[in-house]
N, CA, C and O atoms as a CHARMM CRD file, in Angstrom:
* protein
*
  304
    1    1 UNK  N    130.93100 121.10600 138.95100 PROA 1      0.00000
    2    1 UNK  CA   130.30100 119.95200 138.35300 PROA 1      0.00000
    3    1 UNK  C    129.11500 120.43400 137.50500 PROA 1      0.00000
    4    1 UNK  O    128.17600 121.13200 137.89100 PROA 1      0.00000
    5    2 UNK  N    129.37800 119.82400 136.01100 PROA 2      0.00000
    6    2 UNK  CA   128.01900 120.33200 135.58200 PROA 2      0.00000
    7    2 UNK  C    126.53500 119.61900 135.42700 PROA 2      0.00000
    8    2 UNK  O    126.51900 118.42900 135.74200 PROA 2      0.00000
    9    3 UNK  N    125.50400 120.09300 135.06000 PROA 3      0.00000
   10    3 UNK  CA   124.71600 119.34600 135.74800 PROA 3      0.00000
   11    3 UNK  C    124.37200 118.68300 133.76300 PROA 3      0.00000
   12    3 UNK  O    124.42600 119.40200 132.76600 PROA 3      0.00000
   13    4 UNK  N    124.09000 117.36700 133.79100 PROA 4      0.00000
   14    4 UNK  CA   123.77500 116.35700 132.54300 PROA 4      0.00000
   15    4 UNK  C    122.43900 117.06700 131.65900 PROA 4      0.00000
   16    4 UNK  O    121.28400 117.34700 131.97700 PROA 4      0.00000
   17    5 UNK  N    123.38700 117.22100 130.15600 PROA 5      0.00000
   18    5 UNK  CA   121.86300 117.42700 129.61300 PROA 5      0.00000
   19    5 UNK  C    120.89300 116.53700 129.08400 PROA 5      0.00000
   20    5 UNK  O    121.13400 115.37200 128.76600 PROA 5      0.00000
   21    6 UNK  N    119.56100 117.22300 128.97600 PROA 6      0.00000
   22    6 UNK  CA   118.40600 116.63000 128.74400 PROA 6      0.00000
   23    6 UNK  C    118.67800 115.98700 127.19000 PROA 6      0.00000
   24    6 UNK  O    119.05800 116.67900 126.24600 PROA 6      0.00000
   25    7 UNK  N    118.41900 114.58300 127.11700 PROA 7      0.00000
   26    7 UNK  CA   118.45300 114.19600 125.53800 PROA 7      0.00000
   27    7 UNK  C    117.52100 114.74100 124.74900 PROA 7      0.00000
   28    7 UNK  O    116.56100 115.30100 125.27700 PROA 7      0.00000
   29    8 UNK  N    117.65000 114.66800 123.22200 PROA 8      0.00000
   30    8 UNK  CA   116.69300 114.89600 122.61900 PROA 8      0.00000
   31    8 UNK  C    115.77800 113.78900 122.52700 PROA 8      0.00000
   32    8 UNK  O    116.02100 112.60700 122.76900 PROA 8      0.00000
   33    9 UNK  N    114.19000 114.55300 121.97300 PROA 9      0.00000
   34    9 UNK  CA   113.79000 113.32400 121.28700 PROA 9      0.00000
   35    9 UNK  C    113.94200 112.06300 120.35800 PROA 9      0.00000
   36    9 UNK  O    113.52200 110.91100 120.25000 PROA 9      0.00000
   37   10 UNK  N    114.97900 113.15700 119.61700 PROA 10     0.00000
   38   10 UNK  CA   115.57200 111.99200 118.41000 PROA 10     0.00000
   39   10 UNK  C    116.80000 110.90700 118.96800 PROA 10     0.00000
   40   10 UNK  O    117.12100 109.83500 118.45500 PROA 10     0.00000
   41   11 UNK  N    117.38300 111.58300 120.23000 PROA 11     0.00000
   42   11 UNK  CA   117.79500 110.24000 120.98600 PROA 11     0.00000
   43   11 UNK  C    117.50300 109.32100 121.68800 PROA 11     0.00000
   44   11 UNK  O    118.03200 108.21700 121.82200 PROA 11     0.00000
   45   12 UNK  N    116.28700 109.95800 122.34700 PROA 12     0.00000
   46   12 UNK  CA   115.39300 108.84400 123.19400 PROA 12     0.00000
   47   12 UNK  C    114.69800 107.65800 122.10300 PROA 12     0.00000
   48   12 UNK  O    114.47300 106.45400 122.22100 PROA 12     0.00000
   49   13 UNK  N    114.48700 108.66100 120.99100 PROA 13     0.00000
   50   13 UNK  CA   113.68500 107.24900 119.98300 PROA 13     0.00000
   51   13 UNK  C    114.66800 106.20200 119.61400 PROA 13     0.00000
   52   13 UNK  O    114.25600 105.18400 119.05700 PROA 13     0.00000
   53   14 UNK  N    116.07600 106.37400 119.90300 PROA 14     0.00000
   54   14 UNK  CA   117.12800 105.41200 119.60000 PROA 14     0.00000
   55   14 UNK  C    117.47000 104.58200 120.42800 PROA 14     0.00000
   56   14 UNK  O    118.49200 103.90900 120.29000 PROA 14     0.00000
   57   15 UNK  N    116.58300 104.47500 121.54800 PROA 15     0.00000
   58   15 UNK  CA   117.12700 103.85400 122.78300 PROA 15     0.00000
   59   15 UNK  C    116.29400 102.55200 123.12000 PROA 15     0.00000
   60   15 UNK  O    115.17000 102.25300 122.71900 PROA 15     0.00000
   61   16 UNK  N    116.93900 102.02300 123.76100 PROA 16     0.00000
   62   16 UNK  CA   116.58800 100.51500 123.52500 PROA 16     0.00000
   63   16 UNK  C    114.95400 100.49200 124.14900 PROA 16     0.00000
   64   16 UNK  O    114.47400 101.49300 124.68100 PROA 16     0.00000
   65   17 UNK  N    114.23300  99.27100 124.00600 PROA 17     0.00000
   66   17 UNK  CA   113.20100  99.13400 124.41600 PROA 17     0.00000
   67   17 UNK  C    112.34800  99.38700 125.74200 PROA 17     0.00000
   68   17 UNK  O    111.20300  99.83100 125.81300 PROA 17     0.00000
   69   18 UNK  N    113.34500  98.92300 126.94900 PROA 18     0.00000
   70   18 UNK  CA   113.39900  99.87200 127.97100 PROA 18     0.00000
   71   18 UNK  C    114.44800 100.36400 128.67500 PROA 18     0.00000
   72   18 UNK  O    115.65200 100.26400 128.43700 PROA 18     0.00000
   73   19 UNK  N    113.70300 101.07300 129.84500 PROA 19     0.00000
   74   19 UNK  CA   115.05600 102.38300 130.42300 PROA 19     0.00000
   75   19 UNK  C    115.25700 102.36000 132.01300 PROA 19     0.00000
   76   19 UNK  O    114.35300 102.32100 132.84800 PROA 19     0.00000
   77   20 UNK  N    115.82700 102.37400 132.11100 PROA 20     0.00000
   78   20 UNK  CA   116.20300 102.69900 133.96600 PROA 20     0.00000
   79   20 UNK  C    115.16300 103.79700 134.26900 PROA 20     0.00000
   80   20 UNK  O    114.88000 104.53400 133.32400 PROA 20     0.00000
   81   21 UNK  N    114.67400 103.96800 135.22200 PROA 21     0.00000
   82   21 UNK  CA   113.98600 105.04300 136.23100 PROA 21     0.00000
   83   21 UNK  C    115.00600 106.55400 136.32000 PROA 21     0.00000
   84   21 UNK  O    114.67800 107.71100 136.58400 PROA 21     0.00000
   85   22 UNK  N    115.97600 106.11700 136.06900 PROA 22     0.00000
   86   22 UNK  CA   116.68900 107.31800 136.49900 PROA 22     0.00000
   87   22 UNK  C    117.19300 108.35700 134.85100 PROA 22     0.00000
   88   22 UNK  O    117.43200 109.54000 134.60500 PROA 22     0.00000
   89   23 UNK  N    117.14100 106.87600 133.95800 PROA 23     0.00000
   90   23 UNK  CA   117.36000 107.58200 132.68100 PROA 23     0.00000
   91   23 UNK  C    116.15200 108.39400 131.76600 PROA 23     0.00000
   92   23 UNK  O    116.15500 109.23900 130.87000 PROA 23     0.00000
   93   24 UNK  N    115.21800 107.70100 132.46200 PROA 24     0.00000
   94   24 UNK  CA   113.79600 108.11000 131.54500 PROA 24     0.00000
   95   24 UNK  C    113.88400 109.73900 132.48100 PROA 24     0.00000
   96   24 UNK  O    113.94900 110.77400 131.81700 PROA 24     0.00000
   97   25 UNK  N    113.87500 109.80900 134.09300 PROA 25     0.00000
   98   25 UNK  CA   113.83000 111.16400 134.97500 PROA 25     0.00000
   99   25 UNK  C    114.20000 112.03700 134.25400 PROA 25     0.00000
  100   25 UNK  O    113.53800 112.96500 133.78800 PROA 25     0.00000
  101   26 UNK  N    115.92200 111.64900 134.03800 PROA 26     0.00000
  102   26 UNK  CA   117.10200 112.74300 132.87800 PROA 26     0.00000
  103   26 UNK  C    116.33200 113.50100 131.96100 PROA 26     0.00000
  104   26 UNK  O    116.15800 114.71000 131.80900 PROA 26     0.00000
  105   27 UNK  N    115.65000 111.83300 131.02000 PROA 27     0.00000
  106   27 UNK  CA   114.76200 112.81900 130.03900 PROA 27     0.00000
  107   27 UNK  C    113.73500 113.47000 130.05600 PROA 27     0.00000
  108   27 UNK  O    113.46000 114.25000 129.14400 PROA 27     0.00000
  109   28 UNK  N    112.64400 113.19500 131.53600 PROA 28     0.00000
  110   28 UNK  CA   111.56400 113.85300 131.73500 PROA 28     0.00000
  111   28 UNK  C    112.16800 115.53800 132.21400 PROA 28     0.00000
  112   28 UNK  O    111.60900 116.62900 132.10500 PROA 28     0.00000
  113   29 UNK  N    113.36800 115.21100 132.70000 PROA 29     0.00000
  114   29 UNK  CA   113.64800 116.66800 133.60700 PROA 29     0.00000
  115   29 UNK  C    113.04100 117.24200 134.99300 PROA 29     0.00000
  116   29 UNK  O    112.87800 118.38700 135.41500 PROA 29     0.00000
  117   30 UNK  N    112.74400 115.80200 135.58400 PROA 30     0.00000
  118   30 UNK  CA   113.00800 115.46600 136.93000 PROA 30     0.00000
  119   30 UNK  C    113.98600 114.67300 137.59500 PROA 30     0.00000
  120   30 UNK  O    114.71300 113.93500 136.93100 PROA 30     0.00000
  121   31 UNK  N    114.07700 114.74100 138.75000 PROA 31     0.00000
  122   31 UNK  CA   114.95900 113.46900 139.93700 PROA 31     0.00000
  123   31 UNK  C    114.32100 112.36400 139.29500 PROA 31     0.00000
  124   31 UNK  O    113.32300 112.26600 138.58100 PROA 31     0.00000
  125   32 UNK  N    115.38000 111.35200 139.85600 PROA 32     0.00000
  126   32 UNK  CA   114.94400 110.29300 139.76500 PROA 32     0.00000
  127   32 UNK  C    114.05400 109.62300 141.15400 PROA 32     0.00000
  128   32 UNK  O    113.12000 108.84700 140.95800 PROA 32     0.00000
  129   33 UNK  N    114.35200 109.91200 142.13900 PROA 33     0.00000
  130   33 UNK  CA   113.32900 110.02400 143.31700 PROA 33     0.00000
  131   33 UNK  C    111.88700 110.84500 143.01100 PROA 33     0.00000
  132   33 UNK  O    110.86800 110.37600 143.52000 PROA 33     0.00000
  133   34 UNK  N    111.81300 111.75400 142.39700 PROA 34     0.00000
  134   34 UNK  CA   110.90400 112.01500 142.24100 PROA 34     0.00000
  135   34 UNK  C    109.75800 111.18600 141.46200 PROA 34     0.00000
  136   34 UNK  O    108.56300 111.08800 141.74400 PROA 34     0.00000
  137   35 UNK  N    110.41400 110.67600 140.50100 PROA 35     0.00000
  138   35 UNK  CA   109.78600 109.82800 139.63000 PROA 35     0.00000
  139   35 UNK  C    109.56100 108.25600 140.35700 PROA 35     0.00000
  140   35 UNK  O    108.46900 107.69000 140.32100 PROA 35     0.00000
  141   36 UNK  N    110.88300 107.61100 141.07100 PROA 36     0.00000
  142   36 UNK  CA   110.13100 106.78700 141.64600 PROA 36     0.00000
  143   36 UNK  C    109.19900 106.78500 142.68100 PROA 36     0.00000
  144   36 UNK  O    108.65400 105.70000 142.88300 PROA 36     0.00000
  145   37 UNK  N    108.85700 107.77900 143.43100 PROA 37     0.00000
  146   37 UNK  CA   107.86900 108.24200 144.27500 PROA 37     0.00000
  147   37 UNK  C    106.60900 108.22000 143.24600 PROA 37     0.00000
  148   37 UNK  O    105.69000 107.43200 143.47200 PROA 37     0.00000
  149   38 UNK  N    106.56100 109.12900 142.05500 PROA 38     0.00000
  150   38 UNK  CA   105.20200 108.59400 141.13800 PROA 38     0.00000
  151   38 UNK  C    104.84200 107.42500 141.26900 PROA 38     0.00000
  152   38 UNK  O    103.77800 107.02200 141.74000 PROA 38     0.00000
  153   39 UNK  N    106.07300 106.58100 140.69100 PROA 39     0.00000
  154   39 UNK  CA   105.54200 105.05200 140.78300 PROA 39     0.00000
  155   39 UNK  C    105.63400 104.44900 141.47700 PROA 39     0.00000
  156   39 UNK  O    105.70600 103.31000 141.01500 PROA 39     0.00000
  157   40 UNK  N    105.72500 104.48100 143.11400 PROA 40     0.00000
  158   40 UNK  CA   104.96400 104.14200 143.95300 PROA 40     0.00000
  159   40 UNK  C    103.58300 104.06100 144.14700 PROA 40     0.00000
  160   40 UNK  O    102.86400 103.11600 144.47300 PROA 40     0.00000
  161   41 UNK  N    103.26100 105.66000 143.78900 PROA 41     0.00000
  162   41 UNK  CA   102.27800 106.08900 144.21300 PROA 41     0.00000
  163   41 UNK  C    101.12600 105.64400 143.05700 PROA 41     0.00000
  164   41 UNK  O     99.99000 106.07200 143.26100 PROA 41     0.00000
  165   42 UNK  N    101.29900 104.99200 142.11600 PROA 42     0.00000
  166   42 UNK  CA   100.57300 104.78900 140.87100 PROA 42     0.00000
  167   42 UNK  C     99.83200 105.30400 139.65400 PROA 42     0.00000
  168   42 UNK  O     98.98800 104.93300 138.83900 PROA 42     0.00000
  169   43 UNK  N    100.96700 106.88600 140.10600 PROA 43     0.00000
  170   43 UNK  CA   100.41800 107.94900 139.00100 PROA 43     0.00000
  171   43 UNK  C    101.63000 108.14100 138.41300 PROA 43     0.00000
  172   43 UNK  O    102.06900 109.26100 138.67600 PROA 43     0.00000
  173   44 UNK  N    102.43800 107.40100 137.62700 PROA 44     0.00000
  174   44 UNK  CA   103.60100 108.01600 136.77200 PROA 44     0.00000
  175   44 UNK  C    103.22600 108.36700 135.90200 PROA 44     0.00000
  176   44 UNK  O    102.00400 108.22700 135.83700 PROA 44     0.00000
  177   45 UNK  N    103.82100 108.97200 134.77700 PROA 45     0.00000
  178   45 UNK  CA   103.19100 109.97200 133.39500 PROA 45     0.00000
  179   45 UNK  C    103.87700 108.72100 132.23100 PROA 45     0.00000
  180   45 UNK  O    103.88700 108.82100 131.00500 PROA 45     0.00000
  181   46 UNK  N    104.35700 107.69100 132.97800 PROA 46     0.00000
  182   46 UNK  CA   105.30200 106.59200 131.59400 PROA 46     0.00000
  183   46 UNK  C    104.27400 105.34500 132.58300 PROA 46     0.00000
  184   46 UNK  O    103.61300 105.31700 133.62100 PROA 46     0.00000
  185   47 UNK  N    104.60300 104.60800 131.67700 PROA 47     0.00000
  186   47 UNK  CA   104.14400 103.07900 131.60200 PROA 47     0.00000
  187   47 UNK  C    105.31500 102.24400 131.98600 PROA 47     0.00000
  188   47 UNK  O    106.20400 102.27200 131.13400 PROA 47     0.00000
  189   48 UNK  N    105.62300 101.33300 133.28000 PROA 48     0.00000
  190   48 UNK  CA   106.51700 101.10900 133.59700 PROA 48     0.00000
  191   48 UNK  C    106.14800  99.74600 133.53400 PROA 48     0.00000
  192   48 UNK  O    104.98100  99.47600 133.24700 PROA 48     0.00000
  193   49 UNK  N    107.18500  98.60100 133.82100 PROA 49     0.00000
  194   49 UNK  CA   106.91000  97.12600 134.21100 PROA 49     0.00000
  195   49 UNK  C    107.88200  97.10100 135.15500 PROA 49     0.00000
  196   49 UNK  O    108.92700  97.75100 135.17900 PROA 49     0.00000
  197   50 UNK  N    107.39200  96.16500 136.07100 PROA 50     0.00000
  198   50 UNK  CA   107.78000  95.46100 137.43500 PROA 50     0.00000
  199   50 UNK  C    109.34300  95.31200 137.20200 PROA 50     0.00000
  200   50 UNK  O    109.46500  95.85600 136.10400 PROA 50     0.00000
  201   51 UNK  N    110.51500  94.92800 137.55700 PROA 51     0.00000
  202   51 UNK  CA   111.49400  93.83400 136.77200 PROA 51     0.00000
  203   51 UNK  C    112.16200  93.57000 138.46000 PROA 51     0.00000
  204   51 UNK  O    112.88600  94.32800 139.10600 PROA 51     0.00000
  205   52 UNK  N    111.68700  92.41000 138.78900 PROA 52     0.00000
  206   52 UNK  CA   112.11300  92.28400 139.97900 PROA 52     0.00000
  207   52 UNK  C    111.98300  92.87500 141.29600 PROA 52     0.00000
  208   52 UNK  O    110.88700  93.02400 141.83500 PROA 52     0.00000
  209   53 UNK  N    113.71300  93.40600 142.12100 PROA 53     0.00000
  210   53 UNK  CA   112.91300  94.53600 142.96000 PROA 53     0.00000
  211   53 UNK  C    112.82200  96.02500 142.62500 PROA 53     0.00000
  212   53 UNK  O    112.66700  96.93400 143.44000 PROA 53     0.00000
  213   54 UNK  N    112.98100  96.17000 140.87900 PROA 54     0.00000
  214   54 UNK  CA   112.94000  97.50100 140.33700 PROA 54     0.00000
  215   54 UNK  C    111.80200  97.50300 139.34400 PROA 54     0.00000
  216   54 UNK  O    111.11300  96.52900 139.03900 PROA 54     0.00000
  217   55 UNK  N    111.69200  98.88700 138.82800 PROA 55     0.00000
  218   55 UNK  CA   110.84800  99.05200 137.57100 PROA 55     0.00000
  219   55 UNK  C    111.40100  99.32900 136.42600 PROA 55     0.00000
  220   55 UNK  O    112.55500  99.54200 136.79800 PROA 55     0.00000
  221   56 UNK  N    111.40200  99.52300 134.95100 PROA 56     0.00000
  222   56 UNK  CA   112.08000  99.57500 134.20000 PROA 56     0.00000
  223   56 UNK  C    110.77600 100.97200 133.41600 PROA 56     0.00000
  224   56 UNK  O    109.70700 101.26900 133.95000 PROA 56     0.00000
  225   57 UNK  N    111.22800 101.48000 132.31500 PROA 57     0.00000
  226   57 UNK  CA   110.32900 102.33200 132.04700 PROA 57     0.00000
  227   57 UNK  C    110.16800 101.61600 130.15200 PROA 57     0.00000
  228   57 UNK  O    111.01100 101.03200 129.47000 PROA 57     0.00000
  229   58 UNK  N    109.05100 101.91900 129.90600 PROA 58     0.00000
  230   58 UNK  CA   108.77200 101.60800 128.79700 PROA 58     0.00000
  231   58 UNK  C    108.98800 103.21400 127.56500 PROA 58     0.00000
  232   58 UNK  O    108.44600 104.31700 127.63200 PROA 58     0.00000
  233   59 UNK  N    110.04300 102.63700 126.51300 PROA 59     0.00000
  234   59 UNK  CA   110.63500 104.12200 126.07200 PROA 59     0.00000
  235   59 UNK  C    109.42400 104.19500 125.56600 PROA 59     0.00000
  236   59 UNK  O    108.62200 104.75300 126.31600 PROA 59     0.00000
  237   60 UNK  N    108.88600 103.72200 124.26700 PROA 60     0.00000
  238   60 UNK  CA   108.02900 103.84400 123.68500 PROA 60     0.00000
  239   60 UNK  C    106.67500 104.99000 123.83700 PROA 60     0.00000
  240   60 UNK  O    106.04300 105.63800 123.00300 PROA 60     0.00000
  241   61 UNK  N    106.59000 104.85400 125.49100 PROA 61     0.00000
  242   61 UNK  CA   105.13400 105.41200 125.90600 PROA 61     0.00000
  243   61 UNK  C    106.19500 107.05700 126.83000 PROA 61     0.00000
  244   61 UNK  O    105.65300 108.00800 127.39300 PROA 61     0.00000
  245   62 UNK  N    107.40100 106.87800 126.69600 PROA 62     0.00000
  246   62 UNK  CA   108.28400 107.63300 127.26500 PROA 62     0.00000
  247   62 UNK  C    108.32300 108.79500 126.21100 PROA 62     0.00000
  248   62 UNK  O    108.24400 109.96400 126.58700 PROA 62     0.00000
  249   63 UNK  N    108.49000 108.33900 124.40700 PROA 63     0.00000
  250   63 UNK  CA   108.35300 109.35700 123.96200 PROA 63     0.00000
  251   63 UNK  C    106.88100 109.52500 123.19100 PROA 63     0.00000
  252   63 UNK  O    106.92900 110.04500 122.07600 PROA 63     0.00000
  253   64 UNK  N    105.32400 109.04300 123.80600 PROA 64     0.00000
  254   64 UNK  CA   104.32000 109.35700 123.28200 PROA 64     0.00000
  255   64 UNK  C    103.87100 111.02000 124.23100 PROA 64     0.00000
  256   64 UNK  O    103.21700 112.04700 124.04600 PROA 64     0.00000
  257   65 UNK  N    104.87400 110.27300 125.44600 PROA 65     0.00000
  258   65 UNK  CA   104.37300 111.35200 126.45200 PROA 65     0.00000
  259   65 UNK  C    105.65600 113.06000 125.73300 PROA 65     0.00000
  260   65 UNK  O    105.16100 113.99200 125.09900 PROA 65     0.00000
  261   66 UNK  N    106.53100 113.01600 125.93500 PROA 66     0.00000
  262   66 UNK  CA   107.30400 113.85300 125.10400 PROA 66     0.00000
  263   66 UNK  C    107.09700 114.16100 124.05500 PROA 66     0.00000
  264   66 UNK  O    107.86000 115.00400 123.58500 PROA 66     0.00000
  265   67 UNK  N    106.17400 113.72800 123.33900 PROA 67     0.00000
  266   67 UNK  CA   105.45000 114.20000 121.77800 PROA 67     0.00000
  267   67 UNK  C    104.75700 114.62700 121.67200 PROA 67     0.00000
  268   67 UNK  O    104.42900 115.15700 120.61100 PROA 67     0.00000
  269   68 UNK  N    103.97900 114.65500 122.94900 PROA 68     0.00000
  270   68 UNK  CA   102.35000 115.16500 122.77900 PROA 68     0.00000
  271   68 UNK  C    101.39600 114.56200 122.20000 PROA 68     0.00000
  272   68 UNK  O    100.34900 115.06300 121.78900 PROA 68     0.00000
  273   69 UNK  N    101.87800 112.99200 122.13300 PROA 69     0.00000
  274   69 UNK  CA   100.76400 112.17300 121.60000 PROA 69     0.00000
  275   69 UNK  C     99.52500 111.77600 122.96300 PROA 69     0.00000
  276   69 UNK  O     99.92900 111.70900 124.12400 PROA 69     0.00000
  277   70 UNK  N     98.30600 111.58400 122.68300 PROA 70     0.00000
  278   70 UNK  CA    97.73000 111.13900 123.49300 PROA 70     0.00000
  279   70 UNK  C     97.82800 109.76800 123.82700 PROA 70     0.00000
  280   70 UNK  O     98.06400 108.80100 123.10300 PROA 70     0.00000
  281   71 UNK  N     97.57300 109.85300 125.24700 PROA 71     0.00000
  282   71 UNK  CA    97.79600 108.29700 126.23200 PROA 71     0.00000
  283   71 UNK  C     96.65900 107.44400 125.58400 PROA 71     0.00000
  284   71 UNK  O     95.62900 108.09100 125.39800 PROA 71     0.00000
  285   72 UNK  N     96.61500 106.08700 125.18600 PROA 72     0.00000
  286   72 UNK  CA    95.59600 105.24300 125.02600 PROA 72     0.00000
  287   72 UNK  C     94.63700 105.20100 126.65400 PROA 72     0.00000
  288   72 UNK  O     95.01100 105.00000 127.81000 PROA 72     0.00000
  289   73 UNK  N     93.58000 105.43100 126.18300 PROA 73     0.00000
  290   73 UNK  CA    92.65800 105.16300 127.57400 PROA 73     0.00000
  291   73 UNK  C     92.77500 103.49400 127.56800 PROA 73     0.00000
  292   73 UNK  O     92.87200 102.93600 126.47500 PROA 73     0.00000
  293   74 UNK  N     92.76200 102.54800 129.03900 PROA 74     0.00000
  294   74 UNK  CA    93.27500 101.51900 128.78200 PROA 74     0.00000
  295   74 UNK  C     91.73100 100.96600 129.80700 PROA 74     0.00000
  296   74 UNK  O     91.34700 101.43800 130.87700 PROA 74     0.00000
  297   75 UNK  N     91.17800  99.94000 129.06500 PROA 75     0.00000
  298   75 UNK  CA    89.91400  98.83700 129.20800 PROA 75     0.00000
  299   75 UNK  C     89.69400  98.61500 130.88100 PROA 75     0.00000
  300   75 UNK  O     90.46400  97.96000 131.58400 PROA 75     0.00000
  301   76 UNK  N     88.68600  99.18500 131.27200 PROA 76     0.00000
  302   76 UNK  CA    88.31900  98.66300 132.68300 PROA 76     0.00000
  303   76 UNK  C     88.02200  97.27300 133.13500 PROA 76     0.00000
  304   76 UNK  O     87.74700  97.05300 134.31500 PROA 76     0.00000
């Protein structure tokens, strides 16, 4: 079995607005347990929203982080 490759950037920017937990992992190049354990814990490296009893990942901030753009510091 082989193991799934990592998308590019130029495919992640094609992808819909948001992403499964497990698809954004693929592209971080972690588990997907691993990543939902981040967002448990309230340190993920993506910007996620609630969606019920799951989270969804926001691509957008999915590829600021894969670009090397800096994170907006966000208003206390």
């Amino acid at each position: 079995m082989t193991k799934p490759s990592r998308p590019s950037l130029a495919d992640i920017r094609k992808w819909p607005a948001t992403i499964s937990v497990p698809q954004a992992a693929q592209a971080l190049g972690c588990s997907k347990s691993h990543l939902h354990e981040r967002i448990k814990r309230g340190d993920s490296p993506v910007k996620t929203i609630p969606f019920g009893t799951r989270h969804v990942v926001i691509t957008a901030d999915l590829v600021r982080l894969l670009s090397g753009e800096p994170r907006d510091v966000e208003a206390a």
